[in-house]
Biopython code that builds the backbone (N, CA, C, O; Angstrom):
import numpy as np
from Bio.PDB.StructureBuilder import StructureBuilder

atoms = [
    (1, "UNK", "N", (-86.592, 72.200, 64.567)),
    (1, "UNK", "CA", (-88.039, 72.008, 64.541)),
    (1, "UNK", "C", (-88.565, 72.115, 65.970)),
    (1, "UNK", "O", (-87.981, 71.643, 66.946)),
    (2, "UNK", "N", (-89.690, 72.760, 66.004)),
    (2, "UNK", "CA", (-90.341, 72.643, 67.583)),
    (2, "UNK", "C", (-91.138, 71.845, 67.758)),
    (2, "UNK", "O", (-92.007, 71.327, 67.057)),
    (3, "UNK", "N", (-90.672, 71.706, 69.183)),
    (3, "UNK", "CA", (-91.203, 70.069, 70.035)),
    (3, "UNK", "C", (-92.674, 69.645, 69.531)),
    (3, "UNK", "O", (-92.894, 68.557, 68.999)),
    (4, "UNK", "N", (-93.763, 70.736, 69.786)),
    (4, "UNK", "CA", (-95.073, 70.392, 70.040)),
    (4, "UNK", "C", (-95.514, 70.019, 68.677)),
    (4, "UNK", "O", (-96.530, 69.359, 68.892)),
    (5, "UNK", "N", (-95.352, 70.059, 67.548)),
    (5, "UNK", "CA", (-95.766, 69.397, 66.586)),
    (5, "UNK", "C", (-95.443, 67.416, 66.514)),
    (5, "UNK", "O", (-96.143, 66.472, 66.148)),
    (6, "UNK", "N", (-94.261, 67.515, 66.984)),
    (6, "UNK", "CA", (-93.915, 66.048, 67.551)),
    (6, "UNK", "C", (-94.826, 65.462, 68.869)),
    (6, "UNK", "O", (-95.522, 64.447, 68.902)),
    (7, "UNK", "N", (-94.708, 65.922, 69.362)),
    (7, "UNK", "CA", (-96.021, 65.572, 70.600)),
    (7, "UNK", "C", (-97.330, 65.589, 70.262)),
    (7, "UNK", "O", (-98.138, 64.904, 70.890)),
    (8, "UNK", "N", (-97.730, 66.446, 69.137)),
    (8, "UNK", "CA", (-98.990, 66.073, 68.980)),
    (8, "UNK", "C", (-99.196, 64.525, 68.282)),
    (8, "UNK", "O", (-100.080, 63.724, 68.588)),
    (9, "UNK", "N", (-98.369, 64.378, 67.491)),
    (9, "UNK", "CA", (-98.194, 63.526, 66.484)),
    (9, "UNK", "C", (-98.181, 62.466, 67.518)),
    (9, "UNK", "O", (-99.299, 61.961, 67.614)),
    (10, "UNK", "N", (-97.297, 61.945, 68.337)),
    (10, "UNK", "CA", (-96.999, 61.152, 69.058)),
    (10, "UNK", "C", (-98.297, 60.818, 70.106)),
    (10, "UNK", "O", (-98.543, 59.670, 70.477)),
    (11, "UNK", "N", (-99.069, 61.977, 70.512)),
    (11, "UNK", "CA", (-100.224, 61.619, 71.043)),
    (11, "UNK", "C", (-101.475, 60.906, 70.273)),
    (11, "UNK", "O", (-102.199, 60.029, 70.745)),
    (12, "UNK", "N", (-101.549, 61.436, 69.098)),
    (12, "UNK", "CA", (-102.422, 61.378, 67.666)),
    (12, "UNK", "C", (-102.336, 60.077, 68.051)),
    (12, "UNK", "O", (-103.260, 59.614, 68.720)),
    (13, "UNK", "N", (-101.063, 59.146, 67.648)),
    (13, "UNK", "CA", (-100.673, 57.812, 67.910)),
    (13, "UNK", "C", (-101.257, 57.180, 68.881)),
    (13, "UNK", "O", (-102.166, 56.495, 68.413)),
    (14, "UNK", "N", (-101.179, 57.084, 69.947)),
    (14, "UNK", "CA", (-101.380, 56.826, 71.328)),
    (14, "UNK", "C", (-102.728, 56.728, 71.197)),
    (14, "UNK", "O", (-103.440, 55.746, 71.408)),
    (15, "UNK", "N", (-103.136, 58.209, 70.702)),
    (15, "UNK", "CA", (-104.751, 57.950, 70.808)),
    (15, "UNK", "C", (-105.795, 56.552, 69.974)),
    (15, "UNK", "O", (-106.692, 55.763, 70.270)),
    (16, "UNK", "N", (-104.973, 56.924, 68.842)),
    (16, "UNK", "CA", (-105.470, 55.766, 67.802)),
    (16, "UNK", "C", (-105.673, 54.699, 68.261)),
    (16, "UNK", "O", (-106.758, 54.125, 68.360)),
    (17, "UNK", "N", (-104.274, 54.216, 68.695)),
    (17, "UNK", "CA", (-104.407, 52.886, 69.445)),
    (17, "UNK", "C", (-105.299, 52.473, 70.674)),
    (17, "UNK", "O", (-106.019, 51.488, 70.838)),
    (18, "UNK", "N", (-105.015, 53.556, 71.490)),
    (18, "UNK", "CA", (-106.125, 53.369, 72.435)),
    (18, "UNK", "C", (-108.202, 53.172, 72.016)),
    (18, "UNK", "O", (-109.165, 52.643, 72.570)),
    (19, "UNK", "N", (-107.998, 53.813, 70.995)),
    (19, "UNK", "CA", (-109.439, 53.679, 70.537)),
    (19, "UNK", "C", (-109.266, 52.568, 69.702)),
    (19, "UNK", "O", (-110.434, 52.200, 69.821)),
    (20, "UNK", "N", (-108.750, 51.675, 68.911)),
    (20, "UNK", "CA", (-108.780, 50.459, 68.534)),
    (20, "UNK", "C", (-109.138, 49.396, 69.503)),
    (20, "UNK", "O", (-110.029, 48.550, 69.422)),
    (21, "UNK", "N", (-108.301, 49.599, 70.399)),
    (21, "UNK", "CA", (-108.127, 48.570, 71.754)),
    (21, "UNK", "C", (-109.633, 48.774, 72.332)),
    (21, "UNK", "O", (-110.311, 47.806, 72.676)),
    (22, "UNK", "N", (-110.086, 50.080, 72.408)),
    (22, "UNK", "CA", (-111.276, 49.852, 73.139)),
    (22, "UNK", "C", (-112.344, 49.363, 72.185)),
    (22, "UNK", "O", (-113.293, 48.625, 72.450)),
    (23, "UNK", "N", (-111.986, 49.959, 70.920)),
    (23, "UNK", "CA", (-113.095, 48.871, 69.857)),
    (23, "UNK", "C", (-113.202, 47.301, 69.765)),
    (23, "UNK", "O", (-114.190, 46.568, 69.754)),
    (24, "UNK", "N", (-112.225, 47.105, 69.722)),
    (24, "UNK", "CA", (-111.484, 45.631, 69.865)),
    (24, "UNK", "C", (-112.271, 44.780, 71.286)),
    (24, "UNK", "O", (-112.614, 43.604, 71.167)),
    (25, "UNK", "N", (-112.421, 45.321, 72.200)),
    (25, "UNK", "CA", (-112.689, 45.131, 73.381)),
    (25, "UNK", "C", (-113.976, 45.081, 72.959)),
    (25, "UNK", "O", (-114.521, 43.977, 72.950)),
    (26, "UNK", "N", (-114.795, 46.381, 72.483)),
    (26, "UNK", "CA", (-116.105, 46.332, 72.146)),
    (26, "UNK", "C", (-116.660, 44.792, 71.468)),
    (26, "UNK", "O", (-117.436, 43.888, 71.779)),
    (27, "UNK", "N", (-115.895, 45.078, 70.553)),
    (27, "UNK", "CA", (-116.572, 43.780, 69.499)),
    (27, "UNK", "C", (-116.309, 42.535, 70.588)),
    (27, "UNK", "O", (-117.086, 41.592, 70.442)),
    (28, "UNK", "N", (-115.610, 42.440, 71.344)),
    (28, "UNK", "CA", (-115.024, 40.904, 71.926)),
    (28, "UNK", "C", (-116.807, 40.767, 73.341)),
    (28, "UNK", "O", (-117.416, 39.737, 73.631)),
    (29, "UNK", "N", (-116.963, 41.567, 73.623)),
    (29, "UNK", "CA", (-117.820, 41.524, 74.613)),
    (29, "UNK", "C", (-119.409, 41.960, 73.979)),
    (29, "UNK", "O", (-120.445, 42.194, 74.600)),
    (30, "UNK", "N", (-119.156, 41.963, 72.582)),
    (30, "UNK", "CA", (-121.039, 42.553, 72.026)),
    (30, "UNK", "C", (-121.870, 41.153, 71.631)),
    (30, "UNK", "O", (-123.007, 41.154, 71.159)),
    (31, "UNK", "N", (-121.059, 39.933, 71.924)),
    (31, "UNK", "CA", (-121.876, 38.897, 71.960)),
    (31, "UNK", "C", (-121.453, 38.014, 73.180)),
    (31, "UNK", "O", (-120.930, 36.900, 73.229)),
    (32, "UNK", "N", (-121.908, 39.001, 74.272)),
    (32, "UNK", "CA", (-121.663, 38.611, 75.906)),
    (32, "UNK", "C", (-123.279, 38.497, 76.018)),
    (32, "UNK", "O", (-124.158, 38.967, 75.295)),
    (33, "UNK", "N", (-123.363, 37.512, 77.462)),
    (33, "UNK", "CA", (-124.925, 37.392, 77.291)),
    (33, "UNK", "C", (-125.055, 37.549, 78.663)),
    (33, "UNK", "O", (-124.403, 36.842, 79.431)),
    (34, "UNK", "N", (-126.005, 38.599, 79.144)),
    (34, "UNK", "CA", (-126.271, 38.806, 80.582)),
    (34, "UNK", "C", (-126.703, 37.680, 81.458)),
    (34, "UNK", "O", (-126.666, 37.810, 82.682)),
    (35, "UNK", "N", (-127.203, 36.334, 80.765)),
    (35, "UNK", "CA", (-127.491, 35.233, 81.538)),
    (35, "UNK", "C", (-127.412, 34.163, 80.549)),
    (35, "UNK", "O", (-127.659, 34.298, 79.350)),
    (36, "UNK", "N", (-127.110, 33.271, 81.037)),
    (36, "UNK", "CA", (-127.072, 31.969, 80.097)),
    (36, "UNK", "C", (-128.138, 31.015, 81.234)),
    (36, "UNK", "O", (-128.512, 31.196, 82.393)),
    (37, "UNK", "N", (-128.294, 30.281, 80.525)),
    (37, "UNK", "CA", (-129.254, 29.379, 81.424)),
    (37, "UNK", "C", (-128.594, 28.042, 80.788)),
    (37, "UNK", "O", (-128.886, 28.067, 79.593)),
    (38, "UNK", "N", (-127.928, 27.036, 81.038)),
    (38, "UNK", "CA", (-127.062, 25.899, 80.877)),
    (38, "UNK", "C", (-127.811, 24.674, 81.464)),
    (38, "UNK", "O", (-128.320, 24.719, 82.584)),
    (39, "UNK", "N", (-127.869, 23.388, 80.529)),
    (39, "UNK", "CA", (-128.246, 22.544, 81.096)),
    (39, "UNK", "C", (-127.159, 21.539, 80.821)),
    (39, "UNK", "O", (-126.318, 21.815, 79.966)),
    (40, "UNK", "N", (-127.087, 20.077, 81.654)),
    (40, "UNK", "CA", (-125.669, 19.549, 81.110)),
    (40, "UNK", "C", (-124.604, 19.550, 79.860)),
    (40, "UNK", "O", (-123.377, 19.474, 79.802)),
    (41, "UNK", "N", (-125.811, 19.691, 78.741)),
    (41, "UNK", "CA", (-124.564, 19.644, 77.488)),
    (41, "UNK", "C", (-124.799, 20.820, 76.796)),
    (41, "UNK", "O", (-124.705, 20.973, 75.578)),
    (42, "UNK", "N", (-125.123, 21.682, 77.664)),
    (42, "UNK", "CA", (-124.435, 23.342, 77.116)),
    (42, "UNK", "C", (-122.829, 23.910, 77.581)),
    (42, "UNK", "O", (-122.225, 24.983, 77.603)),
    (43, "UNK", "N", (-122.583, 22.530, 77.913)),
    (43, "UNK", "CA", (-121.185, 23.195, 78.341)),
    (43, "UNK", "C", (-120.005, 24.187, 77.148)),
    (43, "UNK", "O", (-119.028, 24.836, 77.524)),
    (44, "UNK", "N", (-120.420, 24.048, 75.892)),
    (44, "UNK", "CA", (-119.527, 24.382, 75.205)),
    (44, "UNK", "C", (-120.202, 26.071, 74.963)),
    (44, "UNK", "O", (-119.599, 26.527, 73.991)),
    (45, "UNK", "N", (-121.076, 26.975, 75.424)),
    (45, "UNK", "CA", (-121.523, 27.750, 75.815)),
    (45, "UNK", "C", (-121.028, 28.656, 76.556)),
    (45, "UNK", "O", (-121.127, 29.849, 76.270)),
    (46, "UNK", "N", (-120.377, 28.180, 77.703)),
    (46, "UNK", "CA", (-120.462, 28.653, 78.977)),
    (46, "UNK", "C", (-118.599, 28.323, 78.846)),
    (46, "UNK", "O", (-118.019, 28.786, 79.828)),
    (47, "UNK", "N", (-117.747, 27.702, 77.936)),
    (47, "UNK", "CA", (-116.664, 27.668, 77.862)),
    (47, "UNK", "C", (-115.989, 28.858, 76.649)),
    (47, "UNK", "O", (-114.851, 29.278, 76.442)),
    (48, "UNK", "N", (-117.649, 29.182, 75.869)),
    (48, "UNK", "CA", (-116.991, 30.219, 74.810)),
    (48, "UNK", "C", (-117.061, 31.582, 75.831)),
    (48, "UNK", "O", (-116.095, 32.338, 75.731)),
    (49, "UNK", "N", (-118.067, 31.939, 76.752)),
    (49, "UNK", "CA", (-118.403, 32.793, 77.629)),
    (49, "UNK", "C", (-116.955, 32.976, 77.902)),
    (49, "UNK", "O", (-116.253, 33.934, 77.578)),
    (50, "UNK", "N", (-116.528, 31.597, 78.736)),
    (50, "UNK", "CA", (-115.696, 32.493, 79.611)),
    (50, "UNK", "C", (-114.002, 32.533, 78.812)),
    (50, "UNK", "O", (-113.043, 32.576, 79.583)),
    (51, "UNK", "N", (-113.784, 32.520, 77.575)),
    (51, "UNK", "CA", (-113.035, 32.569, 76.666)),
    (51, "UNK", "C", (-112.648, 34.242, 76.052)),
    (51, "UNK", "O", (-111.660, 34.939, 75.823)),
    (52, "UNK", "N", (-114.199, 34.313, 75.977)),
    (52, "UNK", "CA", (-114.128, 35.900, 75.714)),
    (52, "UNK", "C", (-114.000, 36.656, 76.855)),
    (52, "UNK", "O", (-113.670, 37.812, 76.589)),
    (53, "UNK", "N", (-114.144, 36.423, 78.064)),
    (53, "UNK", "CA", (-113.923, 37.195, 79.125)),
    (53, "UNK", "C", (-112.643, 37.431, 79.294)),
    (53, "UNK", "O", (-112.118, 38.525, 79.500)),
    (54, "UNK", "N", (-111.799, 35.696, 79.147)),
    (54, "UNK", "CA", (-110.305, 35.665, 79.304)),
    (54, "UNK", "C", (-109.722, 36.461, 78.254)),
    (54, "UNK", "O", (-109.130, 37.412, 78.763)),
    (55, "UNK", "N", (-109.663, 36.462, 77.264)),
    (55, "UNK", "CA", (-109.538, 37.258, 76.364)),
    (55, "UNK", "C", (-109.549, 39.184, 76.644)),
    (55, "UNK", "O", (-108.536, 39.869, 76.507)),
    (56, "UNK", "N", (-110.845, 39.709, 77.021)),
    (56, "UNK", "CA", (-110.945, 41.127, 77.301)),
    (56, "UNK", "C", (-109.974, 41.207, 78.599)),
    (56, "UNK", "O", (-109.006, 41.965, 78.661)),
    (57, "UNK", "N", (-110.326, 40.416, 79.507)),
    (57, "UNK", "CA", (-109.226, 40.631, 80.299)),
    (57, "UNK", "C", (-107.904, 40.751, 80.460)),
    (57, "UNK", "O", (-107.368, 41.368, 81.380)),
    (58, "UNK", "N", (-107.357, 40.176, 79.587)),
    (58, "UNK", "CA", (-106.264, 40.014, 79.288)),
    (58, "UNK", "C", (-106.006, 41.419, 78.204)),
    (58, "UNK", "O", (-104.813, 41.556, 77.934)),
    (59, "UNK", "N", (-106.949, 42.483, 77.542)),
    (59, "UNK", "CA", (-106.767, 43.397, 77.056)),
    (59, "UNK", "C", (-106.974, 44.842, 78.104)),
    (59, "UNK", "O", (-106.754, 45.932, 77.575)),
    (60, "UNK", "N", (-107.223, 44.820, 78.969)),
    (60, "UNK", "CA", (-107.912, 45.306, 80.331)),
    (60, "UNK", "C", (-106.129, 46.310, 80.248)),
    (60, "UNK", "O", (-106.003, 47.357, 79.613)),
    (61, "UNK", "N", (-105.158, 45.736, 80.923)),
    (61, "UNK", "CA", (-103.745, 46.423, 81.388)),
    (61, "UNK", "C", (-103.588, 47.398, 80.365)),
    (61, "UNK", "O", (-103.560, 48.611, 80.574)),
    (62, "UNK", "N", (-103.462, 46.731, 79.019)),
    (62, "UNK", "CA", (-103.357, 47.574, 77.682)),
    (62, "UNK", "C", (-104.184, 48.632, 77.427)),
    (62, "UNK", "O", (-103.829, 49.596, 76.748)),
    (63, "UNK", "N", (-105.265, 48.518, 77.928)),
    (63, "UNK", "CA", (-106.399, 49.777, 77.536)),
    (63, "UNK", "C", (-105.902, 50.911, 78.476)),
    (63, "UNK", "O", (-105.389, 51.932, 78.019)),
    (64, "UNK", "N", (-106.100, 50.661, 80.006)),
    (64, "UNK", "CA", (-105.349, 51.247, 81.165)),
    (64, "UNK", "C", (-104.261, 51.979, 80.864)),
    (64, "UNK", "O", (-104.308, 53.199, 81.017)),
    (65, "UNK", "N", (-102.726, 51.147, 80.231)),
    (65, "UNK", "CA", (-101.956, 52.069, 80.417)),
    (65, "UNK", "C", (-101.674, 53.097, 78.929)),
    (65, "UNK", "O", (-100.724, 53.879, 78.921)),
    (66, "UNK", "N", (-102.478, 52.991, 77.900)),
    (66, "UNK", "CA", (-102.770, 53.592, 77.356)),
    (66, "UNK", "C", (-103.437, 55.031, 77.186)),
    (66, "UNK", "O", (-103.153, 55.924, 76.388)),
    (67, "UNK", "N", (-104.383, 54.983, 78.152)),
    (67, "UNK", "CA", (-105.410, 56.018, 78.779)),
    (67, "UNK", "C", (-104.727, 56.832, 79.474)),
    (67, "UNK", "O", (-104.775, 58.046, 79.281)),
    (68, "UNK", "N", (-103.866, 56.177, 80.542)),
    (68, "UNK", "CA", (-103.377, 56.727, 81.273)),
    (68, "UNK", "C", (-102.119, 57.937, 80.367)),
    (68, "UNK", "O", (-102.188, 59.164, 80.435)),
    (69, "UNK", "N", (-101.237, 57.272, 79.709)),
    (69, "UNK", "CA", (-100.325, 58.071, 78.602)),
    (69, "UNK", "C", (-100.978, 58.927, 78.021)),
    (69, "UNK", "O", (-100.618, 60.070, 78.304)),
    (70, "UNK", "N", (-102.162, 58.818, 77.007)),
    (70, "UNK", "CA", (-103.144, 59.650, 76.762)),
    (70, "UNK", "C", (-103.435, 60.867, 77.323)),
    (70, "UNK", "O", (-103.335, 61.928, 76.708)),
    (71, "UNK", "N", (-103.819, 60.753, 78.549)),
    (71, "UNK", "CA", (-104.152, 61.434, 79.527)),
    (71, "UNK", "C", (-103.086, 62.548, 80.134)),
    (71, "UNK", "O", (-103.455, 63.706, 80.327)),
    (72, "UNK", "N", (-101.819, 62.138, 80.401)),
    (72, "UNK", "CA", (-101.127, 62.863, 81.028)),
    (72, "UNK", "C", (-100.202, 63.333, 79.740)),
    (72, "UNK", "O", (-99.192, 63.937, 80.101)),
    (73, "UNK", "N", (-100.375, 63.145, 78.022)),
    (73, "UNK", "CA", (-99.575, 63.654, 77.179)),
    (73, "UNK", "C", (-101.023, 64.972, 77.245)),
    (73, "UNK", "O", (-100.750, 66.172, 77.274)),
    (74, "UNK", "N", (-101.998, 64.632, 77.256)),
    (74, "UNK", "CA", (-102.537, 65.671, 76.938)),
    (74, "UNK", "C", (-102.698, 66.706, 78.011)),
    (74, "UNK", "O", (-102.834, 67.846, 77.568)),
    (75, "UNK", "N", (-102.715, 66.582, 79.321)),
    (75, "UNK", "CA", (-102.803, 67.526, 80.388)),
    (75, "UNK", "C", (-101.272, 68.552, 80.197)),
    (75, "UNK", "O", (-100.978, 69.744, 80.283)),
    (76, "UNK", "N", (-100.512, 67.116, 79.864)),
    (76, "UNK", "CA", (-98.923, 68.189, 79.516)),
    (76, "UNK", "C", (-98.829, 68.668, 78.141)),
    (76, "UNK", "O", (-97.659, 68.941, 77.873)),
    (77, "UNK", "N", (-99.608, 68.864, 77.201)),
    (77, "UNK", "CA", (-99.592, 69.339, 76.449)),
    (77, "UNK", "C", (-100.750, 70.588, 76.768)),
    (77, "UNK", "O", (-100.775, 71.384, 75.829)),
    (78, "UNK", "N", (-101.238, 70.765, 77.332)),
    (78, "UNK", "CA", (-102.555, 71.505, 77.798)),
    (78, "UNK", "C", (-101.566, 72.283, 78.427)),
    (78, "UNK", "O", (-101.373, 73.417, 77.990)),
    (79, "UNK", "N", (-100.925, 71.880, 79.350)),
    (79, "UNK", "CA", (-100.706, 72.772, 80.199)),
    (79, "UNK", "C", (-99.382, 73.723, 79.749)),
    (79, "UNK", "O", (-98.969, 74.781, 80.224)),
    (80, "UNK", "N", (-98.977, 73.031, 78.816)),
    (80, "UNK", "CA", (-97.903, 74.079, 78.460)),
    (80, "UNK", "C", (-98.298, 75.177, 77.455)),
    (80, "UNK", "O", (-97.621, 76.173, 77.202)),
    (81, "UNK", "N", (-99.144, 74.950, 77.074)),
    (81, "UNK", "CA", (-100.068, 75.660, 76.029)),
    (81, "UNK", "C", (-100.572, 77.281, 76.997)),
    (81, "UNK", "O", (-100.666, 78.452, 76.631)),
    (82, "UNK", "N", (-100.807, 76.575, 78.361)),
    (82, "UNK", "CA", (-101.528, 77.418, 79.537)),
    (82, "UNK", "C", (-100.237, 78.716, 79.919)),
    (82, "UNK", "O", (-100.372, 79.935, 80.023)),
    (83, "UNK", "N", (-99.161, 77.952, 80.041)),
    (83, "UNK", "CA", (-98.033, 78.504, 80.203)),
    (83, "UNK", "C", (-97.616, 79.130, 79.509)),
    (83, "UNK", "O", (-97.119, 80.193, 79.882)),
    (84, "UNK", "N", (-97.628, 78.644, 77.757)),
    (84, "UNK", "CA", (-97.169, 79.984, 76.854)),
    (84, "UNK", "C", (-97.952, 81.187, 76.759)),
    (84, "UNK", "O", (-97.520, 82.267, 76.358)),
    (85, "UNK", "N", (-99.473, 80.877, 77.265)),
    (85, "UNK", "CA", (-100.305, 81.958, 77.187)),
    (85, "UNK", "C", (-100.149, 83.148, 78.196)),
    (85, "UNK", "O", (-100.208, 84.354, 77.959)),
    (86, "UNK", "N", (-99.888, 82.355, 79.639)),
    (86, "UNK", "CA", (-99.621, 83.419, 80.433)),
    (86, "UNK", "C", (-98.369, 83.981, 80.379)),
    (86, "UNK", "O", (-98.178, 84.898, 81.178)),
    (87, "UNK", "N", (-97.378, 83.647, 79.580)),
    (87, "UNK", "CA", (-95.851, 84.203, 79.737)),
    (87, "UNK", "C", (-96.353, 85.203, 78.468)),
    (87, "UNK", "O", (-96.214, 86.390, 78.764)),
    (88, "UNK", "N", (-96.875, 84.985, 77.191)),
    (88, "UNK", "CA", (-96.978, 85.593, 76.204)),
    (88, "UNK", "C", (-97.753, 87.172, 77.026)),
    (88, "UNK", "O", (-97.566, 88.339, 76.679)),
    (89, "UNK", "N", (-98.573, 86.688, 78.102)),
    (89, "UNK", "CA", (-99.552, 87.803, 78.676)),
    (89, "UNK", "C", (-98.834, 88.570, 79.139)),
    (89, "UNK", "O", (-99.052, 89.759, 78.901)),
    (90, "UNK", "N", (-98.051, 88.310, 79.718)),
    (90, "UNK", "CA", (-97.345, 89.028, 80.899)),
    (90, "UNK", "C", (-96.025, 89.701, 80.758)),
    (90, "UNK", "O", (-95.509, 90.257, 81.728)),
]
sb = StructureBuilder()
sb.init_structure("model")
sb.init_model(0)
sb.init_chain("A")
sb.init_seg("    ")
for serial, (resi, resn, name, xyz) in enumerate(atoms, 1):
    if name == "N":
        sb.init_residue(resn, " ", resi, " ")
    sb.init_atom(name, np.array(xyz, "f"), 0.0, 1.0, " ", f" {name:<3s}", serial, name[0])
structure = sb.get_structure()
């Protein structure tokens, strides 16, 4: 069997996940609030705030090295694509 049907597949993957993670991320930060205004017993406010921050952050590495795999399966899949074209040319 040839490689590039496996690589796509394997990227397909990669990709999925990476777009979950960034959905995931989405939803965790779409009830972020550009300002809170807190008076003493809003503290439980300002502890969910920074819960969800800890949280995305802590999804932050995962999105990254995802993208990054993403990224360089597809440039190397691009580029070999580039390569069969010019060997096929020539």
């Amino acid at each position: 069997m040839h490689m590039m049907p496996i690589l796509w597949i394997v990227w397909a993957g990669i990709a999925t996940i990476l777009v979950a993670l960034l959905m995931y991320r989405s939803t965790l930060l779409s009830n972020e609030e550009d300002q809170i205004h807190l008076d003493a017993n809003a503290e439980h406010a300002q502890q969910e705030q920074d819960l969800m921050f800890a949280r995305a952050r802590r999804l932050n590495p995962y999105v990254y090295l995802t993208t990054a795999i993403t990224c360089l399966m597809g440039a190397g899949i691009l580029s070999y694509y580039i390569w069969d074209a010019i060997r096929h040319l020539s």
